[in-house]
N, C-alpha and C positions, 0 to 999 in steps of 0.2 A: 504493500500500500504506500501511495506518496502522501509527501508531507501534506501538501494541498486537501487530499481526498481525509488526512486525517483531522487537519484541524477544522474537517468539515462536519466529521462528527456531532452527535447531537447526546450521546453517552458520558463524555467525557465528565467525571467528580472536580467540580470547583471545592475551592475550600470555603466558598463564600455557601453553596449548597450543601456541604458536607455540614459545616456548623448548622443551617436552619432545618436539617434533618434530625440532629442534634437535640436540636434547643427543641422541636415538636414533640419530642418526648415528655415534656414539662408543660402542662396544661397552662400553669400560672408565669409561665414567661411573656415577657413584652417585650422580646427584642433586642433591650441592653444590650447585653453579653455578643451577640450577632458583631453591633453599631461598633461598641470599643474594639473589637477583633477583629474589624476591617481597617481600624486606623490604627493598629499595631502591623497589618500586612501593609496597608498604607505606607509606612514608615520603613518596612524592610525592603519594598520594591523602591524607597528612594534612594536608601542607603544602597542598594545593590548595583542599582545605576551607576554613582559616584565612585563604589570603590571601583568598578570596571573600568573607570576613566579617570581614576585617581592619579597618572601618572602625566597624562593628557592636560589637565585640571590644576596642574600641581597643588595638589590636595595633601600629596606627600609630605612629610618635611614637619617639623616641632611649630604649633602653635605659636611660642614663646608664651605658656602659663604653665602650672604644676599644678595638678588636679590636689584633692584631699587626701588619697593615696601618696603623694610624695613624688609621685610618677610624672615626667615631661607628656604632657598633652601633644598629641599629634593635632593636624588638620582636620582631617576626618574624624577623629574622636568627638571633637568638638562638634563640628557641623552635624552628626550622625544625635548627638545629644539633643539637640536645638531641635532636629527634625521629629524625634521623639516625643519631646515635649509639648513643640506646638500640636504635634495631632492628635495626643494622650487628652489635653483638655481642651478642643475644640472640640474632642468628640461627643463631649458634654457629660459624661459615663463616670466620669472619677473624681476621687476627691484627695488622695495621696499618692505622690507618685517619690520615689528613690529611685535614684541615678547614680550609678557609679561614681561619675563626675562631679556630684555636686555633694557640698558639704551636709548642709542640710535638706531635711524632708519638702519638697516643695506641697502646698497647699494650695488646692485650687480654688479657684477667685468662687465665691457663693453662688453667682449668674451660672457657673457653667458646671457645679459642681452634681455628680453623681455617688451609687453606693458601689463604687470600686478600686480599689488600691491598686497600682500596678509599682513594683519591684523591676529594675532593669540594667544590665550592662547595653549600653547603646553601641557599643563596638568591639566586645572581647578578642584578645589577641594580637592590640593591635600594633604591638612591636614586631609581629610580622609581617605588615603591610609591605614593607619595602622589600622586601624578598618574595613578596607574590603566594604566602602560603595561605592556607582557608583562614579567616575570621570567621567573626559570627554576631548575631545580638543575643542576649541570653533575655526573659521575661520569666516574671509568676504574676500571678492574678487572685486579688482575696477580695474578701468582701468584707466593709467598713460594719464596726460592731453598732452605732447606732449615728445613721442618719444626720440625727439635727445636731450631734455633738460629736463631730470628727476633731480626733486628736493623734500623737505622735504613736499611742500605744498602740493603733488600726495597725499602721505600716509593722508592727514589735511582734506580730502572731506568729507561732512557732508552724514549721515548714507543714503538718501535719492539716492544716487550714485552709491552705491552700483550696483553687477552686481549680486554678488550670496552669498547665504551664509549656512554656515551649524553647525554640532557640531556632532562627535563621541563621545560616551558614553560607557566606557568599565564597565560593569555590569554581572548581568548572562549573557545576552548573547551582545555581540557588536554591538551597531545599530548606522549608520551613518543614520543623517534626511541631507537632503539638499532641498533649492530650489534656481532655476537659476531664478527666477522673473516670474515662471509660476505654479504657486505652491506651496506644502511641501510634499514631497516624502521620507519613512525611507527603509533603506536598516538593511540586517542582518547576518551579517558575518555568513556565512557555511563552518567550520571551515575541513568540508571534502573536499570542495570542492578551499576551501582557496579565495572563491570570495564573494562580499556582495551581496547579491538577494532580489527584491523589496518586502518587508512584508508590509508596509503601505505605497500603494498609496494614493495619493492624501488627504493628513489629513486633517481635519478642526477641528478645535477647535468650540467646544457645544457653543452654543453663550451665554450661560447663567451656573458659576458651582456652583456646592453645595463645594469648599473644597477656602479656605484662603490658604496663604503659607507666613508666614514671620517670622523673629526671634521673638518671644515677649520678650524674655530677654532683647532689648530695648526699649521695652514701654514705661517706666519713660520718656526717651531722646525725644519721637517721639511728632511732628508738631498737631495740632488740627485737621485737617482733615483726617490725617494716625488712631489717635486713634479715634475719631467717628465712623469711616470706619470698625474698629475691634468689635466695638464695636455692632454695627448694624450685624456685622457677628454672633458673639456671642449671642446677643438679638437681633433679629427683633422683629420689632412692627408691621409688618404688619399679622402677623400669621403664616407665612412662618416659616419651620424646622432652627433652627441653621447652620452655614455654618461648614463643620470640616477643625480643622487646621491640617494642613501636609508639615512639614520642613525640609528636610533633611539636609540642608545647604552646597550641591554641587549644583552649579547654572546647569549645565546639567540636573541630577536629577532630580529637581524640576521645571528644564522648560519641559521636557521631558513629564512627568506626566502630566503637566497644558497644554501642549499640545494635547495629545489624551484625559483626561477626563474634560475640561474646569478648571472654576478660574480662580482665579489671583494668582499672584506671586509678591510680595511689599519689595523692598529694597532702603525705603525713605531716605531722610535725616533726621539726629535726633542732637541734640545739640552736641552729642559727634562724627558725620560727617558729618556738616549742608553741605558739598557738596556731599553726598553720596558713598556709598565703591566701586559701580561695574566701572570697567574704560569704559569708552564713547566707545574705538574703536573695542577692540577685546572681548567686551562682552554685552553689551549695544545694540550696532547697529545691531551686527548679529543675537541677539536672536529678537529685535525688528522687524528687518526683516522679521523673518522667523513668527513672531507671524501674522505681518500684512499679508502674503502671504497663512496662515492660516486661514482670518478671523478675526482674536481679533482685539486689539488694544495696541501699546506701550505708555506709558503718562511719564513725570518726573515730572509732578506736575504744571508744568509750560508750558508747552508742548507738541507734537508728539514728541516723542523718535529719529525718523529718520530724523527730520529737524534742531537739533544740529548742529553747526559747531564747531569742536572740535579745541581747542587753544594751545593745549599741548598735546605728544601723551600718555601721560599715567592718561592725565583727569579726572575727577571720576563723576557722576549724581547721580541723586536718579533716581526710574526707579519704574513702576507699570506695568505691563506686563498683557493681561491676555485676558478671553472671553468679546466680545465687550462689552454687557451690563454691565456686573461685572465695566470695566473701566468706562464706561460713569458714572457709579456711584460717583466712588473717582471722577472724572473732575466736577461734580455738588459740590463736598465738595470743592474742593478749587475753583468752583469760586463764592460761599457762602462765605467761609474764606475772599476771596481778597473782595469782596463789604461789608461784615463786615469791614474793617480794613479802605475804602474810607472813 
């Protein structure tokens, strides 16, 4: 079949129909959820645009500002925030929104305000922009505890609360994954036809993978259980093949990947960030989310990933992400470690 005869089709899954199939299931919906989820794809088919012509654009290249992370702001970070924001509250749907970028909780003006918090990295990864590797947007979606009295503690709900969550990945080709709590669903930009169409229904993540995923240039820093763990990847004793390691170091990326082909994905703490690098709300929770909605499992070491209550909104955990069995393995190392240490 040609491309023509296919984007002639009349079958093809919008994500814009895949949601209002969705949301029919809910007698008492009006729609909301639909409005704000077209202005968060809204926002990724802009941001996708820019970075494919980010070079073109000179888009590339340091801001000259330092976000609240401490981190040099790129161009696109920037722009890629701005573009978020304005379509987050023009969409009329929210009333808190967190940004990676921005220090504090932004509050939406009373005129445009609705009951939905949206949590967000506007541009993860994007120290690899100039090298051309996948970024991505990260999102989660909650819902504000009452209406006429929105306050700091909406955005402060532990990942568990969650209503949906997803992550666009601007790559070869642009795939938003989402799921609303029924699922993980990837869509994929058809740039002919300028709308995303369901490529991966219903993911699961392999309950058991052959690949690791973590920086080992911390090794030396990493916890007793992180390095056994690598370590039993590299050598098992049971006979079983070596596990391969695969790091790209855009958290989209490599959760992307650890999504459709199993593994884990490991960003512990190590002495040089005993509280770990990824922040709790807009990267942590929503990727955990979407792992448990797949099947796997999220862990910090300490815990399920989604029963955090986060204290501060820019946080930071250690996090193991991954196919179930893979995680119950680290969770047997540290609670070996912790009855060692009784």
């Amino acid at each position: 079949m040609d491309h023509q005869a296919d984007t002639n089709r009349t079958d093809l899954m919008t994500i814009t129909r895949f949601v209002l199939n969705e949301q029919s299931k809910y007698p008492e919906s009006r729609g909301d959820f639909t409005i704000l989820l077209n202005a968060i794809v809204l926002g990724c088919k802009f941001v996708c645009s820019a970075v494919s012509k980010a070079g073109l654009a000179k888009l590339i290249g340091l801001a000259g500002e330092t976000n609240v992370q401490g981190e040099e702001q790129k161009k696109l970070d920037v722009l890629s925030n701005e573009v978020f924001v304005k379509a987050l509250i023009s969409s009329g749907r929210t009333s808190v929104l967190v940004s990676e970028e921005v220090g504090e909780a932004i509050f939406v003006p009373q005129s445009h305000r609705g009951k939905y918090i949206v949590v967000f990295d506007p541009l993860d990864g994007s120290s690899n922009i100039d090298c051309g590797v996948s970024i991505g947007t990260i999102f989660g979606i909650y819902m504000v505890k009452n209406e006429a009295k929105v306050s700091l503690e909406d955005a402060m709900q532990p990942g568990n609360q969650m209503l949906a969550a997803g992550y666009c990945m601007y790559g070869s080709s642009c795939t938003f994954v989402l799921s609303t709590g029924n699922g993980v669903n990837g869509f994929t930009l058809d740039p002919s036809l300028g709308e995303f169409i369901l490529t991966h229904p219903n993911i699961k993540i392999p309950r058991k993978g052959k690949i690791y995923s973590v920086n080992e240039g911390n090794a030396k820093n990493w916890d007793e259980p992180t390095t056994k763990y690598v370590q039993k990847c590299k050598f098992p004793q049971d006979g079983s093949p070596p596990k391969s390691l695969r790091y790209i170091g855009s958290m989209v990326a490599d959760i992307h990947r650890t999504l459709l082909y199993g593994g884990i994905f490991m960003y512990p703490a190590d002495i040089k960030s005993p509280h770990g690098k990824l922040r709790i709300l807009y990267e942590v929770f929503p990727m955990s989310y979407l792992m448990e909605q797949a099947g796997g499992q999220a862990f910090t070491g300490k815990q399920r990933a989604l029963d955090l209550v986060p204290r501060e909104l820019h946080e930071r955990s250690p996090i193991f992400l991954g196919s179930y069995d893979d995680i119950e393995q680290i969770k047997e190392l540290y609670a070996s470690s912790k009855a060692d240490c009784a």
